[in-house]
C-alpha positions as CSV (number, residue, x, y, z in Angstrom):
1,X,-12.7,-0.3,-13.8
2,X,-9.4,1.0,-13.1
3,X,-8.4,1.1,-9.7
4,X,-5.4,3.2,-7.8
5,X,-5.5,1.2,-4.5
6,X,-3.6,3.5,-2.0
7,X,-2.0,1.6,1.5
8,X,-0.3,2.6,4.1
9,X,1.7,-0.7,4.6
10,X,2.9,-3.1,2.1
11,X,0.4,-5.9,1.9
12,X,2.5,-8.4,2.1
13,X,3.8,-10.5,4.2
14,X,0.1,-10.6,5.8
15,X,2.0,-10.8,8.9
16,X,-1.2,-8.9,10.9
17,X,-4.5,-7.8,10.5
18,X,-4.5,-4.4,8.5
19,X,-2.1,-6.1,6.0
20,X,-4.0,-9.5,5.9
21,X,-7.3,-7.0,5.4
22,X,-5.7,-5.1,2.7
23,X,-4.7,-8.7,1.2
24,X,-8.3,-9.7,0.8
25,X,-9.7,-6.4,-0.4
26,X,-7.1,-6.6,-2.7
27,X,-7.8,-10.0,-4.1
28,X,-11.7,-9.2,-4.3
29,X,-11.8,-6.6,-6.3
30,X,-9.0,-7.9,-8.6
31,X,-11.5,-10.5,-9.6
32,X,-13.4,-7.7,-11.6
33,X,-11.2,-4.7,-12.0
34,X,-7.6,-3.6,-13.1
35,X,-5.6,-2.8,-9.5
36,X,-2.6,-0.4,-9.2
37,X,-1.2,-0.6,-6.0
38,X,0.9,1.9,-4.2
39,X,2.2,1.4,-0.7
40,X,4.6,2.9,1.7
41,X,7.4,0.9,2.9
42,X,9.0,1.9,6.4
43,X,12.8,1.7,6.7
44,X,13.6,-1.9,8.0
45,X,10.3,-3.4,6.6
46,X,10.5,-6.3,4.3
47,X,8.8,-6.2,1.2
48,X,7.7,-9.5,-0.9
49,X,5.8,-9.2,-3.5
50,X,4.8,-12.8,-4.1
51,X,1.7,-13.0,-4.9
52,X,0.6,-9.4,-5.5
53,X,2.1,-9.6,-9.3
54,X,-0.9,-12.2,-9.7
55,X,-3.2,-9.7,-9.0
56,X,-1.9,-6.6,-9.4
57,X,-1.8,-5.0,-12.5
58,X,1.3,-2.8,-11.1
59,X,3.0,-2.3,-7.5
60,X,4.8,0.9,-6.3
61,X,6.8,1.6,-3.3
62,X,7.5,4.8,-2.0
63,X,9.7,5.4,1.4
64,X,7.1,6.5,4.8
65,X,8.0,9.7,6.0
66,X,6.7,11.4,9.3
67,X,4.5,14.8,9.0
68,X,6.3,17.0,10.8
69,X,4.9,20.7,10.5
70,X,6.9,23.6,10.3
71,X,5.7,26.2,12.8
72,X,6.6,29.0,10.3
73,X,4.3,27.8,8.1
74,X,1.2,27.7,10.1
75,X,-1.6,30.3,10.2
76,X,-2.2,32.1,13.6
């Protein structure tokens, strides 16, 4: 199976324990399925993928940006 894994942190470095989490779900279902993994990365945040390319079939970064809702757009 082909797999878009979708996080909201960059696995690694596992440095706590949503990213050491992701790590291991990561590495599980790698053993029997293809894994394309898409992060966000926050401005400041290292990002290593060492590791990762083992399992990984690709890795994608894209920048974390805050929802902030326009009041003009919202329904009354």
């Amino acid at each position: 199976m082909r797999i878009l894994f979708l996080s909201p942190w960059f696995p690694t470095p596992a440095t706590n324990g949503s990213k050491i989490r992701i790590c291991h779900l990561l590495k599980a279902l790698a053993k029997e399925h293809e894994i394309n993994l898409v992060s966000f990365v926050r401005e400041g945040e290292i990002v290593d993928a060492k590791g990762l390319d083992e399992i990984c079939n690709s890795i994608q970064n894209t920048p974390w940006g805050e929802f902030t809702p326009k009041a003009s757009r919202a329904i009354l």
